[in-house]
GUSE-203044 format. One record per residue: chain; z, y, x of N, C-alpha, C, O, CB in turn. Coordinates in Angstrom, 1 decimal, decimal comma. Glycine has a CB too. Example, Ala and Ser with C-alpha at 12.3 -4.5 7.8 and 13.67 -1.06 7.14 Angstrom:
// GUSE-203044
+-------+--------+--------+--------+--------+--------+--------+--------+--------+--------+--------+--------+--------+--------+--------+--------+
: chain :    n.z :    n.y :    n.x :   ca.z :   ca.y :   ca.x :    c.z :    c.y :    c.x :    o.z :    o.y :    o.x :   cb.z :   cb.y :   cb.x :
+-------+--------+--------+--------+--------+--------+--------+--------+--------+--------+--------+--------+--------+--------+--------+--------+
:     A :    7,8 :   -5,7 :   13,2 :    7,8 :   -4,5 :   12,3 :    7,8 :   -3,3 :   13,2 :    8,5 :   -3,3 :   14,2 :    9,0 :   -4,5 :   11,3 :
:     A :    7,1 :   -2,2 :   12,8 :    7,1 :   -1,1 :   13,7 :    7,9 :    0,0 :   12,9 :    8,0 :    1,1 :   13,4 :    5,7 :   -0,6 :   14,1 :
+-------+--------+--------+--------+--------+--------+--------+--------+--------+--------+--------+--------+--------+--------+--------+--------+
END
This chain:
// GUSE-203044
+-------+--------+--------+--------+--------+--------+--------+--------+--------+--------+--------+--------+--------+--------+--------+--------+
: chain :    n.z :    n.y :    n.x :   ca.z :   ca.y :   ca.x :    c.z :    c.y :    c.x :    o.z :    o.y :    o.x :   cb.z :   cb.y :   cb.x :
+-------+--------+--------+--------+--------+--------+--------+--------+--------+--------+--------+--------+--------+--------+--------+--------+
:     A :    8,8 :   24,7 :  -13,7 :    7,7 :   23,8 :  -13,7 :    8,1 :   22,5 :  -14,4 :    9,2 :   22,0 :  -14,5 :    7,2 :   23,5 :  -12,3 :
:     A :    7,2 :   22,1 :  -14,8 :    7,9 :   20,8 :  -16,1 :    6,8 :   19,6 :  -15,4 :    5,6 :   19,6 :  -15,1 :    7,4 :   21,1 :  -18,7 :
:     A :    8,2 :   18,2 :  -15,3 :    7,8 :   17,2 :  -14,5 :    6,7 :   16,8 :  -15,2 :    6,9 :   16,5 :  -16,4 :    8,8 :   16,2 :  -14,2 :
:     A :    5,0 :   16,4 :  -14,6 :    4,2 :   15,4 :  -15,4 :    4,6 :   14,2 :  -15,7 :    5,7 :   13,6 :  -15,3 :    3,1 :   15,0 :  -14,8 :
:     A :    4,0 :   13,9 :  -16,3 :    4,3 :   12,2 :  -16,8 :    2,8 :   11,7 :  -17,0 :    1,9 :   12,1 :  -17,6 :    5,3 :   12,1 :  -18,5 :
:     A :    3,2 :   10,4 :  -16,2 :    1,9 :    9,3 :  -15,9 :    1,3 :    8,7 :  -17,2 :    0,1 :    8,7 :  -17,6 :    2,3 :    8,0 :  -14,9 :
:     A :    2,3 :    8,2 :  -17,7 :    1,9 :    7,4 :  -18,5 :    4,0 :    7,0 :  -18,8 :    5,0 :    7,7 :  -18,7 :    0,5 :    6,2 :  -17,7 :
:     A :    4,0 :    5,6 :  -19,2 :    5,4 :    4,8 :  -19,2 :    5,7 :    3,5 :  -19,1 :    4,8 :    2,7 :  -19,4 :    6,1 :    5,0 :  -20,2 :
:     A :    6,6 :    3,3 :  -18,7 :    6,9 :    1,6 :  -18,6 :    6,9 :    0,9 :  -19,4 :    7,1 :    1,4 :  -20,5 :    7,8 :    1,2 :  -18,0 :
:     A :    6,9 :   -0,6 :  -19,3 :    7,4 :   -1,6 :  -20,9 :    9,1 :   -1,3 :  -21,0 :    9,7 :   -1,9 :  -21,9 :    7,1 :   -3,8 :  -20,7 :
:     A :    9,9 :   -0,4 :  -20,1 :   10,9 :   -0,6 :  -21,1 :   10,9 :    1,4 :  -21,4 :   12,0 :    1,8 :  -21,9 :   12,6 :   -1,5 :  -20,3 :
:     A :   10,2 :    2,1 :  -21,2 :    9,9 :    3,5 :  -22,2 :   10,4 :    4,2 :  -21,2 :   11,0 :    5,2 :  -21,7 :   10,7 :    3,7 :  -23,9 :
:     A :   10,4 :    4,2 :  -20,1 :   10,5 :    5,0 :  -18,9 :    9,5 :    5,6 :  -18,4 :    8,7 :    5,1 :  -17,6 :   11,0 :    4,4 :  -17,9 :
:     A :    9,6 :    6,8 :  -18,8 :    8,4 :    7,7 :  -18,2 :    7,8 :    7,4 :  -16,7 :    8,7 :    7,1 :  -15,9 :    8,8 :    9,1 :  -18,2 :
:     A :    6,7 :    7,3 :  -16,2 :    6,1 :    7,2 :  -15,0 :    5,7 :    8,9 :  -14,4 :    4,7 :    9,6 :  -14,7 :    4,9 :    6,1 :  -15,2 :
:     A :    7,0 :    9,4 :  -13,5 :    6,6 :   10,4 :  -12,8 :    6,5 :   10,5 :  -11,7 :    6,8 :    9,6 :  -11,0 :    7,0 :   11,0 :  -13,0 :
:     A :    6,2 :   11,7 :  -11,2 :    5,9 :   11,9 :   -9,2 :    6,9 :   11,2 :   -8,4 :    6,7 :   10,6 :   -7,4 :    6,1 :   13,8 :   -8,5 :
:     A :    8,1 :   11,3 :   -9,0 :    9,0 :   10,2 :   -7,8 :    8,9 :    9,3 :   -8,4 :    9,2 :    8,3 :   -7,6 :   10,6 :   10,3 :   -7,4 :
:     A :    8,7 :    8,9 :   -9,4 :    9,2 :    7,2 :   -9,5 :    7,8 :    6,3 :   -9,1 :    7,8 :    5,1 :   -8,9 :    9,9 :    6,7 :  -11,5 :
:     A :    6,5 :    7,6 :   -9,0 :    5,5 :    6,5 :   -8,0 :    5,9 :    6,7 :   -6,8 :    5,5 :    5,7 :   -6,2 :    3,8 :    6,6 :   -8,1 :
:     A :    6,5 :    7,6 :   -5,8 :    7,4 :    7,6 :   -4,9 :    8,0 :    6,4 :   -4,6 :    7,8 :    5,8 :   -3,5 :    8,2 :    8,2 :   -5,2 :
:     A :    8,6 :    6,1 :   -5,4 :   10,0 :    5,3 :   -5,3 :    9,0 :    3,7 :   -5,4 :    9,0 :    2,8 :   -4,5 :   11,3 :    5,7 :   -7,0 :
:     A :    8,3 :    3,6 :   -6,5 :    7,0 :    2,3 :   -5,8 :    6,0 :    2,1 :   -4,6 :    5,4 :    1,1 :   -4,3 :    6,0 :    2,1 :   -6,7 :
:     A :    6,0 :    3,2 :   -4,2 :    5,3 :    2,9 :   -3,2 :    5,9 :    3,0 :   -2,1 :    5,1 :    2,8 :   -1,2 :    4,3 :    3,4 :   -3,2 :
:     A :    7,2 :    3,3 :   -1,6 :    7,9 :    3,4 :   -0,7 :    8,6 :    1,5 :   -1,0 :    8,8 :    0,6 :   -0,2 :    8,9 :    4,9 :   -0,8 :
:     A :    8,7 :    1,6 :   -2,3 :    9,2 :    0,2 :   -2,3 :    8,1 :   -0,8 :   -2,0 :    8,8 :   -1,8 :   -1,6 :    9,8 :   -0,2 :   -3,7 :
:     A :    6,8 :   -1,1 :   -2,0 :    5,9 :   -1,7 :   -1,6 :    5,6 :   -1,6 :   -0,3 :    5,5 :   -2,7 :    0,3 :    5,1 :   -1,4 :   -2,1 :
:     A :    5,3 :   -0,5 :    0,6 :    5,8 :   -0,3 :    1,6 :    6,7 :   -1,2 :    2,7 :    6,4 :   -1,7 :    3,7 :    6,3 :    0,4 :    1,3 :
:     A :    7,8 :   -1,2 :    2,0 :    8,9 :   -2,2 :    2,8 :    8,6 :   -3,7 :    2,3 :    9,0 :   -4,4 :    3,2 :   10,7 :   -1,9 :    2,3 :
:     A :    8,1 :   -4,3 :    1,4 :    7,0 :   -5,0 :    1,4 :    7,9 :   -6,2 :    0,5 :    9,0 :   -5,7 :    0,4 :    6,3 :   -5,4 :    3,0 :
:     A :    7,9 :   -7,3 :   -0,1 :    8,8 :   -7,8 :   -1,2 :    8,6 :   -8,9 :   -0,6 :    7,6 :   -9,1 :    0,2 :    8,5 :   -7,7 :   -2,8 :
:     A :    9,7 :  -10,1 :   -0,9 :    9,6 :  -11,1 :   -0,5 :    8,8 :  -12,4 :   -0,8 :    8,0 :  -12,2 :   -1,7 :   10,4 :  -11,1 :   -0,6 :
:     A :    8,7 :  -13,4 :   -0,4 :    7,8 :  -14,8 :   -1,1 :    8,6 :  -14,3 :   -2,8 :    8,1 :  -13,9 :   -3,8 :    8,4 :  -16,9 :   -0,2 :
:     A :   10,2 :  -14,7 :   -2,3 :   10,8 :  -15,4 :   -3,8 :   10,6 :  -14,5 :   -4,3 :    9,6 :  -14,8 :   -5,0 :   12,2 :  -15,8 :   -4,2 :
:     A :   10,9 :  -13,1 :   -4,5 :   10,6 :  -12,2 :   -5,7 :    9,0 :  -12,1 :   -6,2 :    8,8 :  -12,0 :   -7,4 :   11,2 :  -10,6 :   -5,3 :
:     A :    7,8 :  -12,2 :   -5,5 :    7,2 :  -12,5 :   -5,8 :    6,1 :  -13,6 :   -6,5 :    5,0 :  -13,4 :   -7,1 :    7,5 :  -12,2 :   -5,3 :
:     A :    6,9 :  -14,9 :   -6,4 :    7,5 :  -15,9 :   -7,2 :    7,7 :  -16,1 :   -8,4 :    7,2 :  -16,8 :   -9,3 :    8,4 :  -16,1 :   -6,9 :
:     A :    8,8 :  -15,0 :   -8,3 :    9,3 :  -14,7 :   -9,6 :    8,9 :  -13,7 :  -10,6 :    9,3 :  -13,6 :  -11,8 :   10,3 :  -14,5 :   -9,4 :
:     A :    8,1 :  -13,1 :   -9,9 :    7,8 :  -12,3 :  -10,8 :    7,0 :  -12,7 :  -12,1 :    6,8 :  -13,9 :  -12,1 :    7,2 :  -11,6 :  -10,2 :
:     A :    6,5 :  -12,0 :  -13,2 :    6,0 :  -12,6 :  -14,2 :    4,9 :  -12,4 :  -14,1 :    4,5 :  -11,3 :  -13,8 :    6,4 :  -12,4 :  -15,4 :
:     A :    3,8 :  -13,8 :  -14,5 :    2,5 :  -13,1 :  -14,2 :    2,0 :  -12,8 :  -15,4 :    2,4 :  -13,1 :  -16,5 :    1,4 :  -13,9 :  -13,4 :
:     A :    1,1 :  -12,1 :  -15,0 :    0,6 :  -10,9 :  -16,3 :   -0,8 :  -12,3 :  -17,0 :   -0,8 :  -13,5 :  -16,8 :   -0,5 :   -8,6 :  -15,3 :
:     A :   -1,8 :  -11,6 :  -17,7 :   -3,0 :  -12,4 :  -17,8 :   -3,7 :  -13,0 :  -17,3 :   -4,0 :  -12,6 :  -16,2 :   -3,6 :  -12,0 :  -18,0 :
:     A :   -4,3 :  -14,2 :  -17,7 :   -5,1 :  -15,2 :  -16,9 :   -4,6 :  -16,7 :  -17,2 :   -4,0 :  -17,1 :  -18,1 :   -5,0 :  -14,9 :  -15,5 :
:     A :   -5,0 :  -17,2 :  -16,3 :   -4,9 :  -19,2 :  -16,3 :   -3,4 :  -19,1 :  -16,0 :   -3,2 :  -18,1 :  -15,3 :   -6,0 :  -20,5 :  -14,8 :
:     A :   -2,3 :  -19,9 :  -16,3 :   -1,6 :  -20,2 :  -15,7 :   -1,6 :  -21,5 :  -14,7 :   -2,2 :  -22,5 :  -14,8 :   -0,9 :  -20,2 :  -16,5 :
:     A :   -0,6 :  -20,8 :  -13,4 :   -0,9 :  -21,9 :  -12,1 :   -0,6 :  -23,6 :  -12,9 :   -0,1 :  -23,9 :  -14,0 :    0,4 :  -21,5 :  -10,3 :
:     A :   -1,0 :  -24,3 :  -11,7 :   -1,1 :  -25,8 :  -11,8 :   -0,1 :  -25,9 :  -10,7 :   -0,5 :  -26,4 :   -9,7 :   -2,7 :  -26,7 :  -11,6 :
:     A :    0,6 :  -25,7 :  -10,7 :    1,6 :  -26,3 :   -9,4 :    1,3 :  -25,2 :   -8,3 :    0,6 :  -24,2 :   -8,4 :    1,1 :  -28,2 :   -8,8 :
:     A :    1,8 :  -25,7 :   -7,3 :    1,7 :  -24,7 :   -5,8 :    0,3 :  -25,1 :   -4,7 :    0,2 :  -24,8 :   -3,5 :    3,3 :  -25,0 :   -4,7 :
:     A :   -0,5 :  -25,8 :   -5,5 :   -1,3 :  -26,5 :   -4,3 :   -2,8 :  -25,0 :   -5,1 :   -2,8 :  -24,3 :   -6,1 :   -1,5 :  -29,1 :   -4,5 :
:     A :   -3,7 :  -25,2 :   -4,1 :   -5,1 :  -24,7 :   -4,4 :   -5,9 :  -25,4 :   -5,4 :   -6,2 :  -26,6 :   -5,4 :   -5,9 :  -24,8 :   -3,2 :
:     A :   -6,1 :  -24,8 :   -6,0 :   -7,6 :  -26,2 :   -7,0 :   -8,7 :  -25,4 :   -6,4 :   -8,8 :  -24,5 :   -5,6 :   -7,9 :  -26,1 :   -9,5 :
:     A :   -9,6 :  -26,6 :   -7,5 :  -10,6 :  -26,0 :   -7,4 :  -11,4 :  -26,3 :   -8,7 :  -10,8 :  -26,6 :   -9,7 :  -11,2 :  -26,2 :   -6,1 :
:     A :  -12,5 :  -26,2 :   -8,7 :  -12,9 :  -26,1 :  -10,5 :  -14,4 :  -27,3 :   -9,9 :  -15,3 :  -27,1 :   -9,1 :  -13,5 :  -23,7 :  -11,4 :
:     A :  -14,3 :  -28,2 :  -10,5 :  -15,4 :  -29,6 :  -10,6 :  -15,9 :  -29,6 :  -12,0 :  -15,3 :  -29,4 :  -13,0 :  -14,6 :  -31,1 :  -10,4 :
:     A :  -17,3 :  -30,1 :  -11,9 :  -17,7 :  -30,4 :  -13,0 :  -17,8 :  -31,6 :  -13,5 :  -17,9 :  -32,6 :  -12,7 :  -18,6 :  -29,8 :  -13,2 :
:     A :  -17,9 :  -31,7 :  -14,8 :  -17,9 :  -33,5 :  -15,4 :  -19,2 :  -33,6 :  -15,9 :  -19,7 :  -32,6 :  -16,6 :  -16,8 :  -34,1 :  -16,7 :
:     A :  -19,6 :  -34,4 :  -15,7 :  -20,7 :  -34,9 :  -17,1 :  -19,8 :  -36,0 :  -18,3 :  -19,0 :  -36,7 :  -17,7 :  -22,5 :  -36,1 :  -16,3 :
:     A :  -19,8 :  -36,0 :  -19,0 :  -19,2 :  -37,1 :  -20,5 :  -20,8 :  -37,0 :  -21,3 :  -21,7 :  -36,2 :  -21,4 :  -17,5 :  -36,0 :  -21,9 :
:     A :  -20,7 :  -38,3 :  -21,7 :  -21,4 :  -38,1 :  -22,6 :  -20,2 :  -38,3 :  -24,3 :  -19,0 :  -38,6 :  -24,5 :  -22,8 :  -39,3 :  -22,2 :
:     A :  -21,0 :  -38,1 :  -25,0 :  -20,7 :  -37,7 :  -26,6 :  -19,5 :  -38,1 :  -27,1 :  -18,6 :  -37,4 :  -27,7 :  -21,6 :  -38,2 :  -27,4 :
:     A :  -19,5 :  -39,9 :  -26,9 :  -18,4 :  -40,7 :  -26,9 :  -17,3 :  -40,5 :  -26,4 :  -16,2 :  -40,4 :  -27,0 :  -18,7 :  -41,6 :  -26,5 :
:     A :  -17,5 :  -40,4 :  -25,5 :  -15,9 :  -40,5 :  -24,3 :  -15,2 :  -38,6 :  -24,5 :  -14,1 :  -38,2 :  -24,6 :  -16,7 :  -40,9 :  -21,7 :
:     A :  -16,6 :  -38,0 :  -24,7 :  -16,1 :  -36,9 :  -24,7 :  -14,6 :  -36,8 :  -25,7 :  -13,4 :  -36,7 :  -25,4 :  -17,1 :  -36,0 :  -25,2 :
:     A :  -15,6 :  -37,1 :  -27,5 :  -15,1 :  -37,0 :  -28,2 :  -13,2 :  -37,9 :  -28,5 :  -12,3 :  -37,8 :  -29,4 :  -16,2 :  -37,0 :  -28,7 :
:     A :  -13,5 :  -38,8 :  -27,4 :  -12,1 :  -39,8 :  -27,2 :  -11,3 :  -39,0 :  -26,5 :  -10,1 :  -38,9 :  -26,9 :  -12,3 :  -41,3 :  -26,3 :
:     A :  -11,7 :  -38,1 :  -25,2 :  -11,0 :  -36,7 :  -24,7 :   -9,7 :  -36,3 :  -25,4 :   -8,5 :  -36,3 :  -25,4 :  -12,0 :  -35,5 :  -24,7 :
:     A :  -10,9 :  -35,7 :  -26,3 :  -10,7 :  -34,2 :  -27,4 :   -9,8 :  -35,1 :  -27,9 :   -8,6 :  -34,8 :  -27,6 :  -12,0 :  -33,4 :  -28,6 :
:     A :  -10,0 :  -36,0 :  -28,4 :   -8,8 :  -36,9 :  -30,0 :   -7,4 :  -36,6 :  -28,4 :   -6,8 :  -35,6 :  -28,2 :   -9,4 :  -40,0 :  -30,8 :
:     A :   -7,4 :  -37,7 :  -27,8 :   -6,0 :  -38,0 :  -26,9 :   -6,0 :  -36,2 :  -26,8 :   -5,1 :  -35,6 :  -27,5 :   -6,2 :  -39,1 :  -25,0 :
:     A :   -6,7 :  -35,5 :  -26,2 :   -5,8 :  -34,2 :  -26,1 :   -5,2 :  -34,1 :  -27,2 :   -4,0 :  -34,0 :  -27,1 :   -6,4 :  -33,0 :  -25,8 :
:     A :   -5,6 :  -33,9 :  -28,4 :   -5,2 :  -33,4 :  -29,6 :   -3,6 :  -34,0 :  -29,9 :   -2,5 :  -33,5 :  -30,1 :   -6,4 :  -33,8 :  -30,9 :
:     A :   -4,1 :  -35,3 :  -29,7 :   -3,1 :  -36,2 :  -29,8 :   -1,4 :  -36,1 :  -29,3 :   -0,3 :  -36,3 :  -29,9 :   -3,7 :  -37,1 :  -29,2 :
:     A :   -2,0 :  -35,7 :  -27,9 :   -1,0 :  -35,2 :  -26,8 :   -0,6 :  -34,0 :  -26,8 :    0,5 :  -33,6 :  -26,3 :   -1,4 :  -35,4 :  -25,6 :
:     A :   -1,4 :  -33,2 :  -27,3 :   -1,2 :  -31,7 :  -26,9 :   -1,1 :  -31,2 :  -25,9 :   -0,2 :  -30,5 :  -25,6 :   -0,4 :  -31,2 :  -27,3 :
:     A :   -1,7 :  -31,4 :  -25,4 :   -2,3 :  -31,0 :  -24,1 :   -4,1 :  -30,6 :  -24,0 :   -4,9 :  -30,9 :  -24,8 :   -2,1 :  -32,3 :  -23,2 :
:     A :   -4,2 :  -30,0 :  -23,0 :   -6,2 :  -29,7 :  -22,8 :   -6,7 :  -30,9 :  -22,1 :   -6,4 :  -31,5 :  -21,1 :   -6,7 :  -28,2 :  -21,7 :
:     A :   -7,8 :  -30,9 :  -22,9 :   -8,8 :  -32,0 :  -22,2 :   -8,6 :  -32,4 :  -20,9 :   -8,3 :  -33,4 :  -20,3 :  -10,1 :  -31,7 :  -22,3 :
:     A :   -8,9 :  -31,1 :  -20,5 :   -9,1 :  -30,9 :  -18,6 :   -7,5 :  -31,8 :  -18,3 :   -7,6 :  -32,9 :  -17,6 :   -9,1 :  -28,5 :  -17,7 :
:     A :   -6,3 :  -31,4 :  -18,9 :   -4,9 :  -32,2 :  -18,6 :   -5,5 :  -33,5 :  -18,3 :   -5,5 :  -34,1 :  -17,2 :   -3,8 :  -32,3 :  -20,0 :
:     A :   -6,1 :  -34,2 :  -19,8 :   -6,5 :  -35,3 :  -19,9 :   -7,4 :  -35,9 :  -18,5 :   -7,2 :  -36,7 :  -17,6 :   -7,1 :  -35,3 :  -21,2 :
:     A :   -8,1 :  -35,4 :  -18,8 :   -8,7 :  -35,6 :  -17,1 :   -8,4 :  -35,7 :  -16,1 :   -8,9 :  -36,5 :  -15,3 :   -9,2 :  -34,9 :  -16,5 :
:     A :   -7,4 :  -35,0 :  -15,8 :   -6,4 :  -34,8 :  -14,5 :   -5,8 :  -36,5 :  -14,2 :   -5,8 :  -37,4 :  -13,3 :   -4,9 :  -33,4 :  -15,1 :
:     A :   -5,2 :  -36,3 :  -15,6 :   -4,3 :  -37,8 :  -15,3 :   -5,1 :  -38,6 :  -15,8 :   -4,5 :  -39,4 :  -16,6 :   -2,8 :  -38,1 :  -16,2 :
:     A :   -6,0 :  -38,9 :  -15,8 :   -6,9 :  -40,5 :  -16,0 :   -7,2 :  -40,3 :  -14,8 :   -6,8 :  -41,3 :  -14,1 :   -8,3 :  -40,8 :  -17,3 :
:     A :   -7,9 :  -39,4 :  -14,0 :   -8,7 :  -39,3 :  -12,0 :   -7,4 :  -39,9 :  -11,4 :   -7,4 :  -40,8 :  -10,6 :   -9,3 :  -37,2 :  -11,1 :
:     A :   -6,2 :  -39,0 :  -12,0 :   -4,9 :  -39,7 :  -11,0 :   -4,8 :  -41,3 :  -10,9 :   -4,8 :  -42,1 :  -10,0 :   -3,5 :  -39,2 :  -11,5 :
:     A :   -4,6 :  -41,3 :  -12,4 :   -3,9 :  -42,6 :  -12,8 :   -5,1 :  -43,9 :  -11,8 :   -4,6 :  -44,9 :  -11,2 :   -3,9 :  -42,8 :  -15,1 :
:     A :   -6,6 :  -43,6 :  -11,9 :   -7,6 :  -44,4 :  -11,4 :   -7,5 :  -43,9 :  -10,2 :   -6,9 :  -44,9 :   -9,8 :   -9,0 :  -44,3 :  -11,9 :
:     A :   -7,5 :  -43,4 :   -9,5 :   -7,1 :  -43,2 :   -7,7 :   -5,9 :  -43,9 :   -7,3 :   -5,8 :  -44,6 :   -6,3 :   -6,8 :  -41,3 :   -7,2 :
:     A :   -4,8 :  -43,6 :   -8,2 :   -3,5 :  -44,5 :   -7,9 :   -3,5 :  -46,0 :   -8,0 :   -2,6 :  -46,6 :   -7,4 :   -2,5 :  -44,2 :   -8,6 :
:     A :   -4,6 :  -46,8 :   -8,8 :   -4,7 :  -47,7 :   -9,0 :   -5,3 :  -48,2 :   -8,2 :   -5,3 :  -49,3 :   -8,6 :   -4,9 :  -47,8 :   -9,8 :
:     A :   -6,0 :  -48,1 :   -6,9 :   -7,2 :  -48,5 :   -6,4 :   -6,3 :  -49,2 :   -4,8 :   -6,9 :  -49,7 :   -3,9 :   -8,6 :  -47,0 :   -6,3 :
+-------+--------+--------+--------+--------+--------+--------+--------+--------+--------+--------+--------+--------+--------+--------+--------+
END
């Protein structure tokens, strides 16, 4: 009988009946914070630090927007960055 094959891994290792075995016995025993941590994350936002966000909206009008966009550009960084640290920098100031 000739072993199926699932599909394969990113390093060209076939995916067969034991080696989803071997993952899900390894999930199972259940992985740690750190390796988890560490792991690489696949697609999406990259985190902001370890704390929760949450997503707020702004109104700008035209002007200020466009002063945003320049300093981001400027900085290289995203607007929203820019945002971040001007709310800080004005909360720390107060």
């Amino acid at each position: 009988m000739t072993k199926r094959i699932y599909g394969y891994l990113k390093s060209g290792e076939s995916i067969t009946d034991e080696s989803i075995e071997a993952f899900a016995l390894e999930a199972e025993n259940g992985y740690s914070e750190e390796m988890l941590l560490m792991a690489r994350r696949g697609r999406g936002r990259p985190r902001l630090g370890s704390d929760k966000k949450s997503v707020e909206s702004v109104r700008l009008g035209a002007s200020l927007k466009s002063e945003a966009v320049r300093r981001a550009q400027a900085d290289g960084i995203s607007v929203s960055e820019v945002l971040r640290r001007a709310l800080e920098r004005y909360l720390r100031s107060a």
